[in-house]
C-alpha positions as CSV (number, residue, x, y, z in Angstrom):
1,X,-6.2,34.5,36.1
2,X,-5.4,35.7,32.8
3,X,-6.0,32.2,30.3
4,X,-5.3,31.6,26.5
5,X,-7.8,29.5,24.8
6,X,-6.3,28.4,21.3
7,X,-9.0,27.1,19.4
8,X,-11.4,29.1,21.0
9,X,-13.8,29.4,18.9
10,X,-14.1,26.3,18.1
11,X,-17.5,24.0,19.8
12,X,-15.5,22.4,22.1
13,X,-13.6,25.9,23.0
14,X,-16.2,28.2,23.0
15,X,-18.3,26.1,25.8
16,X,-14.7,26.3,27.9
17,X,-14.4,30.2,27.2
18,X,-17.9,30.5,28.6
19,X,-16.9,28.5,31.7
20,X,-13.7,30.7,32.3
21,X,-15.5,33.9,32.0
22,X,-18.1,32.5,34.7
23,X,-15.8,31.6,37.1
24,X,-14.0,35.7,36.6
25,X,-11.3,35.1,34.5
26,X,-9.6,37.1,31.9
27,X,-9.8,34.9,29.0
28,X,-7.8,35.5,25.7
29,X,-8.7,33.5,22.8
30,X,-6.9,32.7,19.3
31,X,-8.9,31.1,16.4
32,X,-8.4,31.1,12.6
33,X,-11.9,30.2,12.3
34,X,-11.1,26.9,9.5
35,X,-13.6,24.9,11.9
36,X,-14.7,27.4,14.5
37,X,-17.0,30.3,14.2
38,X,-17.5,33.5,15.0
39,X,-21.5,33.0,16.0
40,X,-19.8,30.6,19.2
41,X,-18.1,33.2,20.5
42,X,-20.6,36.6,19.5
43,X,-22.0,36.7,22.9
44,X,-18.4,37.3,24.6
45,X,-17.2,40.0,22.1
46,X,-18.3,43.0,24.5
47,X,-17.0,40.9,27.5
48,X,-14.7,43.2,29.2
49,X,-12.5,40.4,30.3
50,X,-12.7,38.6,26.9
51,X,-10.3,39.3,23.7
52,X,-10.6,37.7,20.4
53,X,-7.7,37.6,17.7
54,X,-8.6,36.0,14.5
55,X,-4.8,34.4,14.0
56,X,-3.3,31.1,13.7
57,X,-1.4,28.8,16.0
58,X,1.3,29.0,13.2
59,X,2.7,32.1,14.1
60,X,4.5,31.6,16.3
61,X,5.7,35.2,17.4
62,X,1.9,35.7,17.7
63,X,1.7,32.9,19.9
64,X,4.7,34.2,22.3
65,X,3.3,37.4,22.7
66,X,-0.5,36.0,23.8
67,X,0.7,33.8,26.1
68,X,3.0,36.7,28.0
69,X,1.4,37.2,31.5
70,X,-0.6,34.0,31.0
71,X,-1.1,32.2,34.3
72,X,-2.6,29.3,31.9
73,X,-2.7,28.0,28.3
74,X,-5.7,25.5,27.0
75,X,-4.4,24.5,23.7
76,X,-7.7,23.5,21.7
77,X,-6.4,24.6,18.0
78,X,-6.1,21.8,15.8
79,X,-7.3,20.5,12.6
80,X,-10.2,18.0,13.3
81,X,-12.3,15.9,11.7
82,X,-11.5,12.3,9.7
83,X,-13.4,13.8,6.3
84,X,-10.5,16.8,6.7
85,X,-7.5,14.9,7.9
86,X,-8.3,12.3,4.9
87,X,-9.0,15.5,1.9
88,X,-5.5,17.2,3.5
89,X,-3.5,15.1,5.6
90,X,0.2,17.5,5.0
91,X,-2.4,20.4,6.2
92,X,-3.3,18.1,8.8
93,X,-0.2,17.0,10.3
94,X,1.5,20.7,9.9
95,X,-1.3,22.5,11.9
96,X,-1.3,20.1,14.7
97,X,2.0,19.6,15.3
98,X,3.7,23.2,14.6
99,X,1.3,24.3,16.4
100,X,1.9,22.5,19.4
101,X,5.2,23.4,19.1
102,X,4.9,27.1,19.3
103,X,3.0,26.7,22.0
104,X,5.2,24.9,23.8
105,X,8.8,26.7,23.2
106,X,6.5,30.0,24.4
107,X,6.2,27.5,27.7
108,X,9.7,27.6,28.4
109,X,9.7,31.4,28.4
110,X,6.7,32.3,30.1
111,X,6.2,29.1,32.3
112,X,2.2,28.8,31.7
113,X,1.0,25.3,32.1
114,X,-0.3,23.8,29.5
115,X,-3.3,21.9,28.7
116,X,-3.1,19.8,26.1
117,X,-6.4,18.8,23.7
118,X,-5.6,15.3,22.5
119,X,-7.9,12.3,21.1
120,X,-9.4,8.8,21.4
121,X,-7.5,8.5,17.7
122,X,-4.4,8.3,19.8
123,X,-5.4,4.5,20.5
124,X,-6.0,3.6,17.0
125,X,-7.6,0.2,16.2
126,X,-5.9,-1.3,19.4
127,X,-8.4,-4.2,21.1
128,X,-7.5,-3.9,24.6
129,X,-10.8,-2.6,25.9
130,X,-11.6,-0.4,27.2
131,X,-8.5,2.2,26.1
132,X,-6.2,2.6,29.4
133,X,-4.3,5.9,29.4
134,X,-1.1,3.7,29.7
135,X,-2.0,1.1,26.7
136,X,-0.8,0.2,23.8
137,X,-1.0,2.2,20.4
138,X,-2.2,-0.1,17.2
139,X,-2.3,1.8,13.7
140,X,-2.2,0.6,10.5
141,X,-0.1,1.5,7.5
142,X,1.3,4.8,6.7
143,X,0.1,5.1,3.9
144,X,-3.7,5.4,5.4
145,X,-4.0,9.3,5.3
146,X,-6.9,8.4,8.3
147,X,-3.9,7.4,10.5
148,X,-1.5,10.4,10.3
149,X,-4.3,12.6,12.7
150,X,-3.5,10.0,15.5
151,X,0.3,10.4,14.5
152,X,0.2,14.1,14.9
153,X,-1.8,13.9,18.0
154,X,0.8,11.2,19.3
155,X,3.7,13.3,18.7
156,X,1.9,16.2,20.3
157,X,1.8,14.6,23.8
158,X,5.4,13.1,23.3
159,X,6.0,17.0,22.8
160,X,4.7,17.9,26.1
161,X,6.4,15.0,28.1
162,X,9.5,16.0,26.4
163,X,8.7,19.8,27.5
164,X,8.1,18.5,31.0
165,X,11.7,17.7,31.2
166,X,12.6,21.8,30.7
167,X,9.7,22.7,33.0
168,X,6.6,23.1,31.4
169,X,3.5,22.0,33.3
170,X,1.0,20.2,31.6
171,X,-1.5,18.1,31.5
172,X,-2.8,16.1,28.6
173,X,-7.3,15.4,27.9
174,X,-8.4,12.6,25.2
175,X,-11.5,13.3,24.1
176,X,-14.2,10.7,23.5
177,X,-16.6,11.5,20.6
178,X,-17.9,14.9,22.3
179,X,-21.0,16.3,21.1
180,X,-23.7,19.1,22.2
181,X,-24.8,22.7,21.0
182,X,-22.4,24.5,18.4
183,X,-21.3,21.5,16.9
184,X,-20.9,22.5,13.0
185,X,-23.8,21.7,10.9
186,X,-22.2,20.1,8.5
187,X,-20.7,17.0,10.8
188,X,-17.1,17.7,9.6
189,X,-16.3,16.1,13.2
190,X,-19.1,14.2,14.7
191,X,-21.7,11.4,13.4
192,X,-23.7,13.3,16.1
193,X,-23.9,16.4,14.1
194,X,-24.6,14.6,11.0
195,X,-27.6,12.7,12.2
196,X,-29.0,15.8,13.6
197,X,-28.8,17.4,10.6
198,X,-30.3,14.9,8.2
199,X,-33.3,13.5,10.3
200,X,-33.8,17.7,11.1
201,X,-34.1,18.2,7.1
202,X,-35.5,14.6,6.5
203,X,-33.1,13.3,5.0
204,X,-31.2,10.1,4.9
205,X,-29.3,9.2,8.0
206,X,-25.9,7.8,6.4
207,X,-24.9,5.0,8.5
208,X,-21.4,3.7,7.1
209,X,-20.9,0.3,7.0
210,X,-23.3,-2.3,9.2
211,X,-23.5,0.2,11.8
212,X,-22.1,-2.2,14.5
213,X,-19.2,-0.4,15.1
214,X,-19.3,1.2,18.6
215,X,-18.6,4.8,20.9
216,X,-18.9,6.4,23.6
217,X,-20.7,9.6,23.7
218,X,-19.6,12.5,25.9
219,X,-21.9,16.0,26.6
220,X,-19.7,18.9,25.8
221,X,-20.5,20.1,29.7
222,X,-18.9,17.4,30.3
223,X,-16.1,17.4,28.1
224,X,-15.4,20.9,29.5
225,X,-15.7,19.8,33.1
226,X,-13.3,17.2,32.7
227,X,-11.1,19.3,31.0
228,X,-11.0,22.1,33.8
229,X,-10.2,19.4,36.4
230,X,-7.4,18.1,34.3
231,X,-5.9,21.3,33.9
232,X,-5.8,21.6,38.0
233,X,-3.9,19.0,37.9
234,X,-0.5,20.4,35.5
235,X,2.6,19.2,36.4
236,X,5.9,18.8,35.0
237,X,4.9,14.9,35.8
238,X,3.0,14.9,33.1
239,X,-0.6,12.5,32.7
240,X,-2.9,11.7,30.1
241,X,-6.6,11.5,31.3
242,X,-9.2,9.9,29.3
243,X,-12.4,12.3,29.1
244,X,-15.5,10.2,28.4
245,X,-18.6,8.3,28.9
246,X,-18.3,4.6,29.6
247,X,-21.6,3.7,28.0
248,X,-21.2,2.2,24.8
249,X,-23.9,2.1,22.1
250,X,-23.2,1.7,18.3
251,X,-23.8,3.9,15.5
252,X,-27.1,2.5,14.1
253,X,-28.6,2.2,17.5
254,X,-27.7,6.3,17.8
255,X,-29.1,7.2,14.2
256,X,-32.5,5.3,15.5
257,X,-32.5,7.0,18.6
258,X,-31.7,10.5,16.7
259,X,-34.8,9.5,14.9
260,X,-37.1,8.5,18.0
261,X,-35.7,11.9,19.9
262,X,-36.5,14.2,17.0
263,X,-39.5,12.7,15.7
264,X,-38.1,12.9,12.3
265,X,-39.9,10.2,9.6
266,X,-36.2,10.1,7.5
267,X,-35.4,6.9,6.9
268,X,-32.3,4.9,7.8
269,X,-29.4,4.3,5.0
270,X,-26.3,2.1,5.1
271,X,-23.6,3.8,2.5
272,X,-19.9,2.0,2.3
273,X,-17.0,4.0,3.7
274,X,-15.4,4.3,0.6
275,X,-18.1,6.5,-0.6
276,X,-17.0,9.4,1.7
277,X,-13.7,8.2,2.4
278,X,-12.1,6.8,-0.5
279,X,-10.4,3.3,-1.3
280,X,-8.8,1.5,1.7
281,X,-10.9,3.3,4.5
282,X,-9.9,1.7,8.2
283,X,-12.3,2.4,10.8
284,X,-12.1,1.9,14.6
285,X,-15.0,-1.1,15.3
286,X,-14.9,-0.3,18.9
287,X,-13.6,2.8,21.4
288,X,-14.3,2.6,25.0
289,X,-12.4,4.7,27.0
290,X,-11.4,3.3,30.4
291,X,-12.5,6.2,33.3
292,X,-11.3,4.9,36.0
293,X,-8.2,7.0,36.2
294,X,-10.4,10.8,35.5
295,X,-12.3,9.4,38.6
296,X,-9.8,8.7,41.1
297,X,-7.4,11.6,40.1
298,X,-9.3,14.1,38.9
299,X,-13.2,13.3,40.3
300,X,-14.4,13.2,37.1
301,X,-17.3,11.3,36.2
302,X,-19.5,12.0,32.7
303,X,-23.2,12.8,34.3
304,X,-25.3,13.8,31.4
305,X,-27.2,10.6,30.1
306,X,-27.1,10.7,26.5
307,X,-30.5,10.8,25.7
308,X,-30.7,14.0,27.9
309,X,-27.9,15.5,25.8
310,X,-29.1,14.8,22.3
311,X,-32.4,16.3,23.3
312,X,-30.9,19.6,24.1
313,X,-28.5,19.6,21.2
314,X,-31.5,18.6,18.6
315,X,-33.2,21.7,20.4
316,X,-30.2,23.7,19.5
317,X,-30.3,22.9,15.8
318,X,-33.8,23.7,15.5
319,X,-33.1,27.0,17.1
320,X,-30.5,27.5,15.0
321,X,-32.3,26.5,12.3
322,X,-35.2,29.2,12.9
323,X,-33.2,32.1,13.8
């Protein structure tokens, strides 16, 4: 199959690319590189079934002419991260949903299936637990820039069920807190990648608030797995499919098990939110995803226990780190 990967680059898209190629596809990936990097997709540049174009989403007679002769579409691109979508919500909103929207009018021509990267955001602060694909969306004001990324994200799937209805295939993935190699150093998008990277230097782990609030941790093999059988699935009847972990653990019981897995001596610190995130900072106290669904329809189950993922992603960073 020939296969566009928008986003490609990214860490999330660059462990999917790898997959594809694996299994013998031709695999065509877009990436502006804003969050992604080069160094994710290096290894594939001589590939002769892999072809990088250093574009954007946003242009969207670029996007019609990639996804010509495409048997599939994994639409990955998106801005991500809460520090980002907080700093730049217009930028925010723009790129995720435009974006989505070229992708999808090139649907209609072509008639590639889509897969559709979406978010635990799109639940919000809703407190039916654990999140059902079919439940109820709870945000709070508008005028919270932190809310406008599950907005965009929102409006994204009600673009593809709306698609549906003109014959575009799809299928749409929520992701729940993925984490593993590649992540960006910085932590734009993950506590993971942030906790890594202090107790790694010995600094500070910055712990926002108590520390009570709760996740559920996903292995990017996972992530990807679920993500391959969910795109088997494409249909103009369009469904959502939570892609997860069920095992909840909160974020200061993580940073001490960052610690214990490293072996790094930094020290724990609470900070407020509003230090990073400004005045009027809402944050999610709990998100469990319900998995039921993934494992009926789709056979997917999350297999990598955590501790065994953060052990190879902290070996990653001190690779990294060394080379």
């Amino acid at each position: 199959m020939k296969i566009l990967v928008t986003g490609g680059a990214g860490y999330i898209g660059s462990h999917l690319v790898d997959r594809l190629l694996a299994e013998g596809h031709h695999v065509v990936v877009v990436d502006d590189l804003s969050t992604g990097s080069r160094a994710n997709i290096q290894h594939n540049l001589s590939h002769d079934h892999f072809t990088f174009h250093y574009d954007t989403v946003l242009d969207k007679a670029l996007v019609a002419e990639l996804m010509r002769g495409c048997d599939a579409v994994f639409h990955l691109a998106a801005a991500v991260g809460v520090r980002n979508i907080v700093a730049d919500p217009l930028s925010g909103i723009m790129n995720n949903v435009r974006g989505t929207e070229h992708i999808l009018e090139a649907a209609v021509q072509s008639g590639c299936p889509v897969l559709f990267a979406s978010t635990s955001e799109i639940y919000g602060k809703s407190d039916q637990l654990p999140f059902r694909e079919d439940g109820d969306r709870v945000l709070g004001a508008t005028s919270v820039a932190r809310w406008s990324y599950s907005t965009a994200k929102a409006l994204d799937e009600h673009l593809l069920y709306a698609y549906a209805s003109r014959g575009v295939p799809g299928a749409i993935v929520r992701y729940f807190n993925s984490y593993g190699p590649r992540m960006h150093p910085a932590g734009y998008g993950s506590v993971v990648a942030r906790f890594i990277g202090q107790a790694l230097a010995g600094a500070p782990l910055t712990v926002h608030g108590d520390g009570q609030q709760t996740r559920c941790f996903t292995f990017v093999d996972d992530t990807v797995a679920g993500t391959l059988a969910a795109a088997r699935q494409a249909t103009t009847t369009i469904e959502a499919f939570n892609i997860g972990s069920s095992r909840e653990i909160t974020v200061l019981e993580l940073a001490e098990l960052v610690l214990r897995l490293s072996g790094s001596s930094s020290r724990i610190e609470h900070v407020p939110y509003q230090a990073d995130y400004g005045a009027g900072f809402e944050d999610t106290r709990r998100r469990v995803p319900d998995v039921e669904k993934s494992r009926r329809l789709l056979g997917f189950q999350a297999a990598t226990p955590l501790e065994e993922g953060l052990a190879r992603t902290i070996q990653w960073f001190r690779e990294r780190a060394s080379s």
